[in-house]
BALOBA-1460 file (C-alpha; in Angstrom, 3 decimals):
// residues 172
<rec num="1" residu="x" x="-32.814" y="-46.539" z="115.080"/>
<rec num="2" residu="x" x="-32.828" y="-44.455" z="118.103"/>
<rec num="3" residu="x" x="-29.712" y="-44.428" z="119.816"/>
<rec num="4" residu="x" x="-28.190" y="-43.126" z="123.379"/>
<rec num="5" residu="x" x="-25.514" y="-44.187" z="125.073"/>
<rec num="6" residu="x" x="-25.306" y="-44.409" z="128.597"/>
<rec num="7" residu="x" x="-23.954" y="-45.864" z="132.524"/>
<rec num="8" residu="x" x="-26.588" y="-48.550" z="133.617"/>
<rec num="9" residu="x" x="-27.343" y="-48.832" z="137.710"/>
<rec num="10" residu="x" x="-26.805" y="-51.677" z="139.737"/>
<rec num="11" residu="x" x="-29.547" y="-53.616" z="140.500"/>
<rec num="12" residu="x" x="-29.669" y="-52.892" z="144.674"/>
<rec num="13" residu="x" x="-29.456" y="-49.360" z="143.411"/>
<rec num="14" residu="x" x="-32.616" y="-49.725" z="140.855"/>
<rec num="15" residu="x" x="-34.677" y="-51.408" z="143.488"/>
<rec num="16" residu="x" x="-33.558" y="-48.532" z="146.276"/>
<rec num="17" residu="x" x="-35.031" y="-45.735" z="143.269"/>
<rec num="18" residu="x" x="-37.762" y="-47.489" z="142.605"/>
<rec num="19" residu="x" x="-39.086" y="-47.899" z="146.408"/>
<rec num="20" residu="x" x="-38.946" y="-43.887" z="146.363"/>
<rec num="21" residu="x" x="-42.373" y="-43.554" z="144.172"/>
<rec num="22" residu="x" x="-44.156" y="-44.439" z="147.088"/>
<rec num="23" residu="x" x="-43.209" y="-41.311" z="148.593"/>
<rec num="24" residu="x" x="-44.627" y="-39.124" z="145.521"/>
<rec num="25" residu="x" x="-47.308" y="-41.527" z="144.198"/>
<rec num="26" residu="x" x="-49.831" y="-39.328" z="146.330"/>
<rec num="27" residu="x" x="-48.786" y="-35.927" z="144.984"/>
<rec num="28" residu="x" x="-50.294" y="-36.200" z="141.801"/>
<rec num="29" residu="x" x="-50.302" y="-38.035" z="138.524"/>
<rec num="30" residu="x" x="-46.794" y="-39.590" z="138.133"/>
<rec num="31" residu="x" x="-45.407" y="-41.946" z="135.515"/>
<rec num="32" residu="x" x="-42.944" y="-43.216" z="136.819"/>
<rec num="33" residu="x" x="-40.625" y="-44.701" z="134.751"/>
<rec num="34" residu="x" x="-39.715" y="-48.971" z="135.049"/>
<rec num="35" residu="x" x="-37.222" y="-49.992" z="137.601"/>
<rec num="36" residu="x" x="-35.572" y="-51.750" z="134.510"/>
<rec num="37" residu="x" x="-34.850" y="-48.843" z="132.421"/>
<rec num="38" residu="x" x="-32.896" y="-46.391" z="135.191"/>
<rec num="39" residu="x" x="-29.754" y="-44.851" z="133.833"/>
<rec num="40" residu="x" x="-27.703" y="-41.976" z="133.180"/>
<rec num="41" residu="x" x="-27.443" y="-40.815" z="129.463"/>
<rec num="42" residu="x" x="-24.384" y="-39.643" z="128.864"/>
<rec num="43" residu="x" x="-25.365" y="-39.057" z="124.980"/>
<rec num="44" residu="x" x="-28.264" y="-38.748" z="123.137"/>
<rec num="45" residu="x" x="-27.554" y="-39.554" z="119.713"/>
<rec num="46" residu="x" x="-31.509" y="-39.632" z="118.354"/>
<rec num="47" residu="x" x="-32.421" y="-41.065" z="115.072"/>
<rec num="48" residu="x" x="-29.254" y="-42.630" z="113.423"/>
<rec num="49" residu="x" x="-28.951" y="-44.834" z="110.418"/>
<rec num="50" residu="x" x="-28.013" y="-48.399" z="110.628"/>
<rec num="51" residu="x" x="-24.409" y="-47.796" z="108.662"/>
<rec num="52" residu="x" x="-23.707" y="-45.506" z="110.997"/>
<rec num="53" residu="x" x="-23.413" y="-48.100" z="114.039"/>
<rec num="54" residu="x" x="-20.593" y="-49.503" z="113.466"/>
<rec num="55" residu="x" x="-18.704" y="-46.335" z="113.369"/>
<rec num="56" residu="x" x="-20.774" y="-45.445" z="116.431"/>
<rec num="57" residu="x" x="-19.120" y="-48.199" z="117.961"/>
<rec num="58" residu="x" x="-15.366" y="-48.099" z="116.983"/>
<rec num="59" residu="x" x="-15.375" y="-44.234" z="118.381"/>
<rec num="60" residu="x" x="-16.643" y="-45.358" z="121.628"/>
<rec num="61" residu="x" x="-14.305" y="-48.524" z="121.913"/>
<rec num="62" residu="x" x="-11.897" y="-46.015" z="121.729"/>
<rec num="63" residu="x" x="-12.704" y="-44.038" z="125.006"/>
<rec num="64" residu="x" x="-10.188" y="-44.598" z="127.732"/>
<rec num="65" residu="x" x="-11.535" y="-44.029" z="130.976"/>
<rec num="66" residu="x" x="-11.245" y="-44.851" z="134.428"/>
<rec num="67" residu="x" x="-13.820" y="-46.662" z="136.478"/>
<rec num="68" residu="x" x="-15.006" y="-44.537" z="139.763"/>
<rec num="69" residu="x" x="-17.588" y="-44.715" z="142.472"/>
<rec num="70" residu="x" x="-20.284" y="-42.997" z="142.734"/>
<rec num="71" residu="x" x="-23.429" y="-42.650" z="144.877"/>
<rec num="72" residu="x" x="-26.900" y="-41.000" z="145.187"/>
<rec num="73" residu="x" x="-27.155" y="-37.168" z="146.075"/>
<rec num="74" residu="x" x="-30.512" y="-35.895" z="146.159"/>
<rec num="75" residu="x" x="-33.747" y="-35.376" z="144.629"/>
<rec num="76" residu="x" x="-35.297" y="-32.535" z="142.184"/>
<rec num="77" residu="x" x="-37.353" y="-31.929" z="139.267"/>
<rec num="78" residu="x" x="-37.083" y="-30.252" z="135.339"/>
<rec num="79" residu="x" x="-39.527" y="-27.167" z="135.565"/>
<rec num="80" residu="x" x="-42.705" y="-29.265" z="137.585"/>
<rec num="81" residu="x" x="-42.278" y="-32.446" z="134.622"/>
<rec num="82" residu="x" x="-39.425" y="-34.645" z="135.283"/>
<rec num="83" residu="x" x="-38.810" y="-36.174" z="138.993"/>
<rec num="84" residu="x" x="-34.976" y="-37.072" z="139.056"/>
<rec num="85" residu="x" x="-32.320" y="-38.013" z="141.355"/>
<rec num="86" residu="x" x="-28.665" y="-37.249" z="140.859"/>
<rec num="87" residu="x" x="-25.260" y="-38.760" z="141.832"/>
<rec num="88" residu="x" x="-22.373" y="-37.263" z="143.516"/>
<rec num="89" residu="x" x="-19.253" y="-36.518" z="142.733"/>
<rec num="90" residu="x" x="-20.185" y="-35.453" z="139.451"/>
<rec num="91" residu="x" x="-17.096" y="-34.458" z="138.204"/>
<rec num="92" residu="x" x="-16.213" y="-37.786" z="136.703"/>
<rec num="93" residu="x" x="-19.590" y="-38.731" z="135.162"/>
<rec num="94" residu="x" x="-19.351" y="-35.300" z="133.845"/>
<rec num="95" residu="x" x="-15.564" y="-35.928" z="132.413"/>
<rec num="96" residu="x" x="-16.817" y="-39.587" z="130.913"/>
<rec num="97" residu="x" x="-19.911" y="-37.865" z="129.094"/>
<rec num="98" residu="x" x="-17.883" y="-35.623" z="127.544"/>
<rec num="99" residu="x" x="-14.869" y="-38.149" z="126.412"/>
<rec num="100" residu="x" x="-18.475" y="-39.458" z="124.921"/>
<rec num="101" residu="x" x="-19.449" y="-36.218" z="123.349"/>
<rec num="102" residu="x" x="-15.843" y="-35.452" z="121.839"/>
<rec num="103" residu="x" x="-15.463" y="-39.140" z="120.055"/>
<rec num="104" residu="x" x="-19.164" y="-38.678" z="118.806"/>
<rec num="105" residu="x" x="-19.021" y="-35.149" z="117.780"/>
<rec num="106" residu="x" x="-20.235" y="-35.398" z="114.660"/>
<rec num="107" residu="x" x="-23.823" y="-36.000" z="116.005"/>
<rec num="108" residu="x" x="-24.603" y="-32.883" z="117.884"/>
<rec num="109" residu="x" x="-27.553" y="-32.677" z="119.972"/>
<rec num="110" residu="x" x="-29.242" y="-30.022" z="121.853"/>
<rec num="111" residu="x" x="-29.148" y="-31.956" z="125.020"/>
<rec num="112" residu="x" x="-26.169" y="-30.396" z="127.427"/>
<rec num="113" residu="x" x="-25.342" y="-33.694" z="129.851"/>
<rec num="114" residu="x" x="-27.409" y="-33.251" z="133.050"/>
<rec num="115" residu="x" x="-26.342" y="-35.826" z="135.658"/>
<rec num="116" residu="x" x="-29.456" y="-37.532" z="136.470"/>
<rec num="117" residu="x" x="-31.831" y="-40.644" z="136.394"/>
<rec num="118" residu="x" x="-35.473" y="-40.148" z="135.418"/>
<rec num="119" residu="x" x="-37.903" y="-41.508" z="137.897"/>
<rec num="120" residu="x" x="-40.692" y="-40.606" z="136.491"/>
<rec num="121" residu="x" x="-42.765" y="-38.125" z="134.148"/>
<rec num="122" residu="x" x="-45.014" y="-35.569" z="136.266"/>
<rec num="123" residu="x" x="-48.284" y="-35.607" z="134.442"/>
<rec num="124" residu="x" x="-49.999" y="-32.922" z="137.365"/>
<rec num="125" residu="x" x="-49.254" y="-32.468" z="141.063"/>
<rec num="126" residu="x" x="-51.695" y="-31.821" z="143.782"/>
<rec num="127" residu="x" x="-49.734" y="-28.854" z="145.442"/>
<rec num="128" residu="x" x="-46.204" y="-27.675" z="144.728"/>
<rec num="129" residu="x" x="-45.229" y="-26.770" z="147.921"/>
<rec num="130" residu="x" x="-46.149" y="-30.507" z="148.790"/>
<rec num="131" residu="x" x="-43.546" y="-31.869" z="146.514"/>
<rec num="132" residu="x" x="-41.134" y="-28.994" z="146.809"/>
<rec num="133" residu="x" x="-41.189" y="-30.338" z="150.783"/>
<rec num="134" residu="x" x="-40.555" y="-33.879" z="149.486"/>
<rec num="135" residu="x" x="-38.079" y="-33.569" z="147.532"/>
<rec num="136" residu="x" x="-36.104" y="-32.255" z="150.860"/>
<rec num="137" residu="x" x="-36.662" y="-35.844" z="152.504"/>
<rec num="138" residu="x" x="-33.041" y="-38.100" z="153.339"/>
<rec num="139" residu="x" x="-32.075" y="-40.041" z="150.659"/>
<rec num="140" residu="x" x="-29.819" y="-43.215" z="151.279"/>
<rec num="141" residu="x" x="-25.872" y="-42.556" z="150.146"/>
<rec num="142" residu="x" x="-25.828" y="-45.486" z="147.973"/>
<rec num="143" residu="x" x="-22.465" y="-45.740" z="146.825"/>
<rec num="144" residu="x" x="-21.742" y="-47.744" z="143.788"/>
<rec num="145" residu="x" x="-18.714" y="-48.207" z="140.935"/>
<rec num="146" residu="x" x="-19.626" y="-47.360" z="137.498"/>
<rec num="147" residu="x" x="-17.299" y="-50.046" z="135.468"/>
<rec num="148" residu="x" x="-18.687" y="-49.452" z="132.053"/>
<rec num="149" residu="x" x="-20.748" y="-47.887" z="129.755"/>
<rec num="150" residu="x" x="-23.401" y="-49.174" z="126.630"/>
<rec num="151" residu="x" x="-24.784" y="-47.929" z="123.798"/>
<rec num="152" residu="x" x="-28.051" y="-48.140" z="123.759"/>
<rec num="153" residu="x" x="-31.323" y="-48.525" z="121.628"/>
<rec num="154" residu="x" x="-34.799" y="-47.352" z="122.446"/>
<rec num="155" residu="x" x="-37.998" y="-48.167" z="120.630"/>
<rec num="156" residu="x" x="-40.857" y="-46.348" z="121.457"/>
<rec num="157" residu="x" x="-44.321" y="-48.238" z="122.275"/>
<rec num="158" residu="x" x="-47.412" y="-47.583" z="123.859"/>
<rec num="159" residu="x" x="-46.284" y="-49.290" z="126.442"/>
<rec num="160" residu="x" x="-43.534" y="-46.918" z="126.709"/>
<rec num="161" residu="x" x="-39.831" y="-46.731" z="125.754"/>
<rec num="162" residu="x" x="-37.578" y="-50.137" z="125.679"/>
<rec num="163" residu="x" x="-34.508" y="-50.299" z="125.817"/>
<rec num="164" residu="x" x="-31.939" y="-52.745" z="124.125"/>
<rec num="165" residu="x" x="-28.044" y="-52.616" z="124.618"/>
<rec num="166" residu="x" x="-26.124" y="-52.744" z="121.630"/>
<rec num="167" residu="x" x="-22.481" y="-52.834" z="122.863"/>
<rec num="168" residu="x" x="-21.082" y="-52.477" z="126.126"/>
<rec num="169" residu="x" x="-17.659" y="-50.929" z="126.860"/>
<rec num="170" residu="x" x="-15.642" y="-51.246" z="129.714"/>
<rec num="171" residu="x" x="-13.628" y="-48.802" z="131.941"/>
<rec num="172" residu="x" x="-10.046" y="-49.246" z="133.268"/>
């Protein structure tokens, strides 16, 4: 099973991201990613066998953590493929993924945590400079409290990747 754990968004925060592809829809090919499945991994754990989950699980019921607020920063992009947007402070998010990383670190990965939700998968832009200028434009400072975290499954599909949550876990 494919596992990851990560922070879920608020729905008013989802349905903010997701009116944003209408500003990049005409750059180019996009797939953008379902308003549904916006998060922030904190871990990617991969493939993992099933007698592995419950261990999973009592190593991240074990995290003690704080909840905090957060809010959206800005807009930007992995090399021309991934469109993203990021949250600010990041110090905390970045403190949480890595109370993650040390009570999972038996399953190494080669992802380093990158404080970000995907909005969508560039497929080929029109010009560069176009979306370098876009990615400029005012985002609103959405500011939200991140009061848990889940591990999560995803299944690949044609349709694309689903996602399940297996266990949520709350923060202080």
């Amino acid at each position: 099973m494919r596992l990851f754990i990560a922070i879920t968004i608020p729905k008013e925060v989802k349905d903010y991201l997701w009116e944003l592809k209408d500003e990049f829809k005409v750059l180019g090919k996009f797939n953008f990613v379902p308003k549904k499945n916006y998060h922030i991994t904190l871990k990617f754990l991969g493939e993992i066998k099933e007698e592995k989950i419950d261990h999973i699980k009592q190593r991240l019921s074990e995290i003690k953590f704080n909840s905090f607020k957060t809010s959206l920063e800005s807009l930007g992009h992995f090399n021309y493929g991934v469109l993203w947007v990021n949250s600010y402070p990041k110090d905390s998010t970045l403190q949480l993924a890595r109370k993650v990383d040390e009570a999972l670190i038996e399953y190494p990965n080669n992802y380093s945590f990158n404080n970000h939700i995907t909005l969508a998968r560039i497929k080929s832009l029109k010009n560069k400079g176009d979306f370098m200028k876009r990615l400029n434009i005012k985002i609103k400072n959405i500011k939200f409290r991140i009061n848990s975290f889940e591990l999560m499954k995803s299944e690949l599909s044609k349709e694309g990747s689903k996602y399940g949550v297996l266990e949520t876990y709350s923060l202080e």
